[in-house]
TORFIFI-227650 format. One record per residue: residue number from 1; residue in three letters; x, y, z of N, C-alpha, C, O, CB in turn. Coordinates in nm, 4 decimals. Each point is the difference from the previous one (the first is absolute). Glycine has a CB too. Layout:
<rs>
R  nr rest      n_u      n_v      n_w     ca_u     ca_v     ca_w      c_u      c_v      c_w      o_u      o_v      o_w     cb_u     cb_v     cb_w
R NUM  Ala        X        Y        Z        X        Y        Z        X        Y        Z        X        Y        Z        X        Y        Z
...
</rs>
This chain:
<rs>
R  nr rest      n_u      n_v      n_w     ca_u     ca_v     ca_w      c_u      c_v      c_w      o_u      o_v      o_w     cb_u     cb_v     cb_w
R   1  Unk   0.0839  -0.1175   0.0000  -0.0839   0.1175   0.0000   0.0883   0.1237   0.0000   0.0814   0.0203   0.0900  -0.2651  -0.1441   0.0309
R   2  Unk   0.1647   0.2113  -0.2304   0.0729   0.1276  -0.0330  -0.0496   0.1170   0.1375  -0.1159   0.0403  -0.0095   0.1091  -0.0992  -0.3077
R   3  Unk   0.0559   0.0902   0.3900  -0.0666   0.1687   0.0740   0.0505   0.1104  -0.0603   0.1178  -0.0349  -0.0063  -0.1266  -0.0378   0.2336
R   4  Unk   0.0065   0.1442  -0.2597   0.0156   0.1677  -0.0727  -0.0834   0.0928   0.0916  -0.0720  -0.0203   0.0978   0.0805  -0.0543  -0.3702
R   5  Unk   0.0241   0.1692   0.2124  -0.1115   0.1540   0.0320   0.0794   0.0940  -0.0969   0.1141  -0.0007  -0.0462  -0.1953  -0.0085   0.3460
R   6  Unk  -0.0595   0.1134  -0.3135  -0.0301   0.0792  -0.0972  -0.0639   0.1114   0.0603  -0.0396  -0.0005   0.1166   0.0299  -0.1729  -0.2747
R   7  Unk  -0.0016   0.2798   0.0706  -0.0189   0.1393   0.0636  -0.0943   0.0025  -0.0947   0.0168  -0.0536  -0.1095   0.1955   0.1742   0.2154
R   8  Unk  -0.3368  -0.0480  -0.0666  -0.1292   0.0649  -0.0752   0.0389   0.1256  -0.0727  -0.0032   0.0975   0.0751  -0.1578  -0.1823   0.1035
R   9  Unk   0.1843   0.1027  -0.2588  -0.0077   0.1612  -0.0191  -0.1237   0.1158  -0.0698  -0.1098  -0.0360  -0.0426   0.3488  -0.0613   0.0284
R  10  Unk  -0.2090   0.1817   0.0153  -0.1129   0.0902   0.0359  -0.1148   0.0092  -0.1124  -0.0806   0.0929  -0.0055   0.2543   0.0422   0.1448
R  11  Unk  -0.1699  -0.2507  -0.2336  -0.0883  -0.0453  -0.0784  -0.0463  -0.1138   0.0435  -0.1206   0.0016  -0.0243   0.2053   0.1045  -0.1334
R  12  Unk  -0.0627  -0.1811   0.1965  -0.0552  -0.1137   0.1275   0.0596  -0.1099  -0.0725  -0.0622  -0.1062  -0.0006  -0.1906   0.1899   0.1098
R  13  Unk   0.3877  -0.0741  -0.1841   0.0510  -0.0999  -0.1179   0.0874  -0.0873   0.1206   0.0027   0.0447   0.1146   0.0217   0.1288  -0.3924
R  14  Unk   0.0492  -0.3060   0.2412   0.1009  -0.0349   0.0685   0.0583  -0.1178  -0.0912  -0.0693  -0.0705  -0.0733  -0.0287   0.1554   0.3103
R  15  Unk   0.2411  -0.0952  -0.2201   0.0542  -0.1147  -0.0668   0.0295  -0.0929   0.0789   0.0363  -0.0080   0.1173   0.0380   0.1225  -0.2672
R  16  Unk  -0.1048  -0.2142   0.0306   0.0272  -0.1248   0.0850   0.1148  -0.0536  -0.0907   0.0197  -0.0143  -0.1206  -0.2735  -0.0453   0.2335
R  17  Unk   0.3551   0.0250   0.0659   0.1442  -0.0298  -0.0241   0.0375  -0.1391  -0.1132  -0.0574  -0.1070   0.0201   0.0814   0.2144   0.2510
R  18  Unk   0.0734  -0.0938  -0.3856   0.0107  -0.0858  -0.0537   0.0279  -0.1499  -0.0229   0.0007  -0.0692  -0.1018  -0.0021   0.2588   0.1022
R  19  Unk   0.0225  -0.2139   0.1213   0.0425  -0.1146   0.0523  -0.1624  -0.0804   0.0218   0.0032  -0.1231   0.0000   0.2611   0.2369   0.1246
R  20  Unk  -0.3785  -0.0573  -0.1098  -0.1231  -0.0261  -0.0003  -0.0770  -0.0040  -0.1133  -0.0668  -0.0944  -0.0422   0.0982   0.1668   0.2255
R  21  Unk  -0.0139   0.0606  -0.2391  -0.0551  -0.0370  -0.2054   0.0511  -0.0774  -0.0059  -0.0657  -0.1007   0.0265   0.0469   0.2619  -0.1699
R  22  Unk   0.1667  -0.1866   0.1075   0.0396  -0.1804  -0.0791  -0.0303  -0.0854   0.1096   0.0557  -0.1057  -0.0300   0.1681   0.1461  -0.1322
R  23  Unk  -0.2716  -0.0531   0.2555  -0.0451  -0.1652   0.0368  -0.1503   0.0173  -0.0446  -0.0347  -0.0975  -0.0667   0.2014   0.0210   0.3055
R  24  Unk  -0.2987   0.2001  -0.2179  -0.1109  -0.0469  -0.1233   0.0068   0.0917  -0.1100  -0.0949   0.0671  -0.0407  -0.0746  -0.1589   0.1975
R  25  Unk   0.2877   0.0918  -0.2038  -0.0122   0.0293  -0.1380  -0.1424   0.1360  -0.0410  -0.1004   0.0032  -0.0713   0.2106  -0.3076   0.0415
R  26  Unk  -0.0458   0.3895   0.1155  -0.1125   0.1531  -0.0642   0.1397   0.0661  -0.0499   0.1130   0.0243   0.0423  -0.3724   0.0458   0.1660
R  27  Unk   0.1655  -0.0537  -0.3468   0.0736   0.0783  -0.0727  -0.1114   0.1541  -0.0013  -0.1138   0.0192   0.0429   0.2626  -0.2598  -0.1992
R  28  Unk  -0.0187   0.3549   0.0638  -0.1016   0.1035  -0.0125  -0.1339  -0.0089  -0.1091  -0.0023  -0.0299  -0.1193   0.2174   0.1573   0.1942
R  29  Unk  -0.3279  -0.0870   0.0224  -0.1908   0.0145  -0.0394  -0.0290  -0.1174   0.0509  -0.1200  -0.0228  -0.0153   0.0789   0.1487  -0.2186
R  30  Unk   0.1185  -0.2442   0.3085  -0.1010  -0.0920   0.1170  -0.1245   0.0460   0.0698   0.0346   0.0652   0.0985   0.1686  -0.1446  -0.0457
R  31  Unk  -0.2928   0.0747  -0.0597  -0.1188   0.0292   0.0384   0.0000  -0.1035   0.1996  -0.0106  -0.1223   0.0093  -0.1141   0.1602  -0.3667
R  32  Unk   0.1348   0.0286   0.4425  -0.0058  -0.0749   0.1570  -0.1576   0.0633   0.0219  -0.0452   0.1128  -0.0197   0.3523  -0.1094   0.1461
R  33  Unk  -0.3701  -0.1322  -0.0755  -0.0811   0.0949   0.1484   0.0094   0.0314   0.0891   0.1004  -0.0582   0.0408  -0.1830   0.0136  -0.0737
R  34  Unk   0.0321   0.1283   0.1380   0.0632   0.0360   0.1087  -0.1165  -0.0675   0.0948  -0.1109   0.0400  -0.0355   0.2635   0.1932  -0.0485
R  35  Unk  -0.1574  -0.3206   0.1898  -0.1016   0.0011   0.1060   0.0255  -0.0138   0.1039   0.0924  -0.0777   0.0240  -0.1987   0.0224  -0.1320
R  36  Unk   0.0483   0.1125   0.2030  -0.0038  -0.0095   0.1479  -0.0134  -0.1279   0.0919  -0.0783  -0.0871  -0.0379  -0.0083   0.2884  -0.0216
R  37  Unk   0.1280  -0.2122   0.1292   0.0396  -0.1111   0.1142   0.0092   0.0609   0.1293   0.0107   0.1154   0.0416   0.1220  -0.2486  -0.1960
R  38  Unk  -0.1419  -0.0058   0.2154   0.0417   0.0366   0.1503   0.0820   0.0384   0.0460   0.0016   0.0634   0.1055  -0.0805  -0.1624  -0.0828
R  39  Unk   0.1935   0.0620  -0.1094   0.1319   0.0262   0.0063   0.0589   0.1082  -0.0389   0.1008   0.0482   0.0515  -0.1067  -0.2321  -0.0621
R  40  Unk  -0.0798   0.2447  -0.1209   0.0598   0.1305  -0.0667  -0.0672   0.0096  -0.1175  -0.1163  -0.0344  -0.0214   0.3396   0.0267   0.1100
R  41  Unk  -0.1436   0.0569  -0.1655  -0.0457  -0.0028  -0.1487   0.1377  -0.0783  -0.0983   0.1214   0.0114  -0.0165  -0.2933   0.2530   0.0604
R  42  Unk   0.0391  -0.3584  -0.0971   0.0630  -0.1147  -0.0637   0.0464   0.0344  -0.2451  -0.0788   0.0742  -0.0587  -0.1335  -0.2652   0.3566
R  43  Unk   0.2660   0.1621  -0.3355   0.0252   0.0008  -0.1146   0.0367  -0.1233  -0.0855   0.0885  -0.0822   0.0236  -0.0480   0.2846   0.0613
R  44  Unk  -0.1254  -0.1987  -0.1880  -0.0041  -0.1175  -0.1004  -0.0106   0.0532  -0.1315  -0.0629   0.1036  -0.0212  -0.0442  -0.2553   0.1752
R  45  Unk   0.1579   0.0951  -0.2331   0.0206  -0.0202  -0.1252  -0.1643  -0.0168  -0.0766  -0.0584  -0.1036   0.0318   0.3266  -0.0110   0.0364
R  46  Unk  -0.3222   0.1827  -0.1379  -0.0852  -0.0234  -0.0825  -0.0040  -0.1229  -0.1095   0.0992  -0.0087  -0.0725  -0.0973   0.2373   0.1337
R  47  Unk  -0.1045  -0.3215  -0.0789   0.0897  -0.0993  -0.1013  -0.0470   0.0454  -0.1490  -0.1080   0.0591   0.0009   0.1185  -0.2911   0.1747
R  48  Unk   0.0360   0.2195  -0.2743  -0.0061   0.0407  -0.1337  -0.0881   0.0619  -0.0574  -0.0067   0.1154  -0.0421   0.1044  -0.2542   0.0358
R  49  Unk  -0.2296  -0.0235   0.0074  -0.0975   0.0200  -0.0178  -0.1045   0.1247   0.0592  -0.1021   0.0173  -0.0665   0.1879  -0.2425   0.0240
R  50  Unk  -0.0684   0.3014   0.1480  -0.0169   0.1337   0.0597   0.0551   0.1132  -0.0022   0.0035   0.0866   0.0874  -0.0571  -0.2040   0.0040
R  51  Unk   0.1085   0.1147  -0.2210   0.0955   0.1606  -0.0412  -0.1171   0.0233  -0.0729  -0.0879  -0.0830  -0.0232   0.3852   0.0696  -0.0105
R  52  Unk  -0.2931   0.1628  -0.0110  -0.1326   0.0399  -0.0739   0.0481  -0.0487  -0.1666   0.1132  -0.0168  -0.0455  -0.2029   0.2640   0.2337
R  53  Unk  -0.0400  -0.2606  -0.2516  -0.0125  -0.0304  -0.0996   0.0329   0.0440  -0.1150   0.0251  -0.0790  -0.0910  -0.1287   0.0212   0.2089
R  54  Unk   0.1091   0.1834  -0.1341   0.0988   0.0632  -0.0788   0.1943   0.0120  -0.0190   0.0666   0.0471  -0.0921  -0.3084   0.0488   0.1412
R  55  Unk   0.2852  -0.1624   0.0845   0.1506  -0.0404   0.0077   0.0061  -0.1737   0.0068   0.1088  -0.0441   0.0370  -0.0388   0.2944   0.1079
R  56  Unk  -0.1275  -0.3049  -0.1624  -0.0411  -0.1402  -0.0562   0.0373   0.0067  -0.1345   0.0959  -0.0557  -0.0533  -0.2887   0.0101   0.1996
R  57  Unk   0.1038   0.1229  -0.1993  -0.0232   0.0083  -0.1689   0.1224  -0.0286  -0.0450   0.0511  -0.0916  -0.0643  -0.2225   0.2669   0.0397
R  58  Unk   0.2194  -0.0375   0.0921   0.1428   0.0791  -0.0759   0.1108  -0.0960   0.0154   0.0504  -0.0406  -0.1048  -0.1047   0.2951   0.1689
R  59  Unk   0.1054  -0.3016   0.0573   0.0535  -0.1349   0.0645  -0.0339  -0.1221  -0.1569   0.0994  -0.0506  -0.0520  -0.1860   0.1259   0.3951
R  60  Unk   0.0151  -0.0923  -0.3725  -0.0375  -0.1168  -0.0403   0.0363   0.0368  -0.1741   0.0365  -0.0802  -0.0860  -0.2409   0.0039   0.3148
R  61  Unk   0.1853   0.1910  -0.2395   0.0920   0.0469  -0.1446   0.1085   0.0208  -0.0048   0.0601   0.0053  -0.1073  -0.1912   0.0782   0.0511
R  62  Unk   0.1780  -0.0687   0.1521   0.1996   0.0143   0.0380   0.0722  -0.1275  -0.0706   0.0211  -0.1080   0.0553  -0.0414   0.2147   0.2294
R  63  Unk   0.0570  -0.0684  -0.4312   0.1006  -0.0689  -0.0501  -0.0861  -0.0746  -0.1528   0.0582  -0.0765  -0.0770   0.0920   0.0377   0.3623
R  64  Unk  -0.2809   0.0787  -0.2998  -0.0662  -0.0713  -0.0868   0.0534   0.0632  -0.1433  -0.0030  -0.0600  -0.1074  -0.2085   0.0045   0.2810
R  65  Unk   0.2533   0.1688  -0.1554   0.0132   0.0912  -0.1513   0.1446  -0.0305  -0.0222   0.0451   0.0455  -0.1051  -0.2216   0.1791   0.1325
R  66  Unk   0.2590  -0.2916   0.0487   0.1400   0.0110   0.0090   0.0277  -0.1063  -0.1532  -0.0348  -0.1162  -0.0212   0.0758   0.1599   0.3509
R  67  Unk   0.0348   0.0540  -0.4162   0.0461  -0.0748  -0.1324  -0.0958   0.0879  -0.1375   0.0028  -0.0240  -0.1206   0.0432  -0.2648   0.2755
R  68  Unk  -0.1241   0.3926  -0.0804  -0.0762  -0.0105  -0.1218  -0.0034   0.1889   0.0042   0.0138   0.0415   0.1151  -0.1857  -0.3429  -0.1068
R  69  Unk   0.1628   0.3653  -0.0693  -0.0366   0.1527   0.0098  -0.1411   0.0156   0.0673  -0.0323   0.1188   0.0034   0.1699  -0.0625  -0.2238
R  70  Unk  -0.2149  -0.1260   0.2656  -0.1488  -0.0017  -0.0257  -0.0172   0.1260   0.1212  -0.0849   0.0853  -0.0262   0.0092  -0.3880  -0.0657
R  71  Unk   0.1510   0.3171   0.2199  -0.0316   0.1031   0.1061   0.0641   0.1292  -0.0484  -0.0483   0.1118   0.0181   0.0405  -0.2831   0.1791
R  72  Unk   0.0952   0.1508  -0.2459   0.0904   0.1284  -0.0783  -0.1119   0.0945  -0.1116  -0.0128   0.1224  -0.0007   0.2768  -0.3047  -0.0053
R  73  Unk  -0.3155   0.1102  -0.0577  -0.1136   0.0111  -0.1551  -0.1012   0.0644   0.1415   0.0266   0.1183   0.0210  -0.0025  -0.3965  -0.2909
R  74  Unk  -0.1385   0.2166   0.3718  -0.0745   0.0023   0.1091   0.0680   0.1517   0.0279  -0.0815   0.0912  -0.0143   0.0304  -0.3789   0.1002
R  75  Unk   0.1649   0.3224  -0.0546  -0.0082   0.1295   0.1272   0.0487   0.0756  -0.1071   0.0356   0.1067   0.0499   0.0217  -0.1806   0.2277
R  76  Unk  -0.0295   0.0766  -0.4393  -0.0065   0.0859  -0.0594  -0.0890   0.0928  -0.0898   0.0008   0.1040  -0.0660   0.1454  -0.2256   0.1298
R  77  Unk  -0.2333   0.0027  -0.0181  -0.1690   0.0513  -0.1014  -0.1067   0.0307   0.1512  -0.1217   0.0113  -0.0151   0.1269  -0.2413  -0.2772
R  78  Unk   0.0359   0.2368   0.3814  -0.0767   0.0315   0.1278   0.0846   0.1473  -0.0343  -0.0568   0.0885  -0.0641  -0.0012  -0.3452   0.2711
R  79  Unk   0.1879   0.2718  -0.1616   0.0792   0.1480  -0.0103  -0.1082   0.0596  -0.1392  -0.0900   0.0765   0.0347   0.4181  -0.1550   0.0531
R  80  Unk  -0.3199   0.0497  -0.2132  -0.1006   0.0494  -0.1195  -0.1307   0.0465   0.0497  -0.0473   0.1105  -0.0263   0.1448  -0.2742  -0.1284
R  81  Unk  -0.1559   0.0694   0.2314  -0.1409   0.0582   0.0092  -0.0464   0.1044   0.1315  -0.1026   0.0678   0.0035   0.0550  -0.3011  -0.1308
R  82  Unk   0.1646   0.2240   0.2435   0.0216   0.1135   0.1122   0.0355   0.1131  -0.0797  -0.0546   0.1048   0.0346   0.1389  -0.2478   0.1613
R  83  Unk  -0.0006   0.1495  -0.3018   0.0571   0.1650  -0.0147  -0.1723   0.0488  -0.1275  -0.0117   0.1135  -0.0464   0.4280  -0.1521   0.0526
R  84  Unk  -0.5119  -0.0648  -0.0323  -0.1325   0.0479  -0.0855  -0.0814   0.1037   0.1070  -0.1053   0.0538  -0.0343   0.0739  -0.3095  -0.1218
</rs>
């Protein structure tokens, strides 16, 4: 069992020491919940399937265009129709 401590700062943010991300593996945009206990306030990992649905999507197209112009052609005819 790892013990650490961490300081709140004045955005109510805090890091958690690295020696704890790599044993569960949170990387940066891990989604945790936070809940209350008897003990304190507890933190967990969100599992996949409970990230919102729109970073699913995007996640799930990561690497599909790779080999082909097809996203390049996509964000240059989107740029075309923003400057209409």
């Amino acid at each position: 069992m790892i013990m650490a401590t961490t300081t709140v700062s004045s955005k109510g943010q805090i890091v958690i020491p690295r020696a704890l991300r790599e044993k569960y593996r949170l990387t940066s945009g891990t989604r945790l919940a936070i809940a209350e206990s008897d003990e304190g306030l507890v933190l967990a990992p969100l599992k996949q399937a409970q990230s919102s649905h729109r970073q699913a999507g995007w996640r799930a197209l990561r690497g599909s265009a790779r080999g082909t112009n097809a996203l390049k052609q996509h964000l240059a005819e989107h740029r075309r129709e923003a400057k209409r």
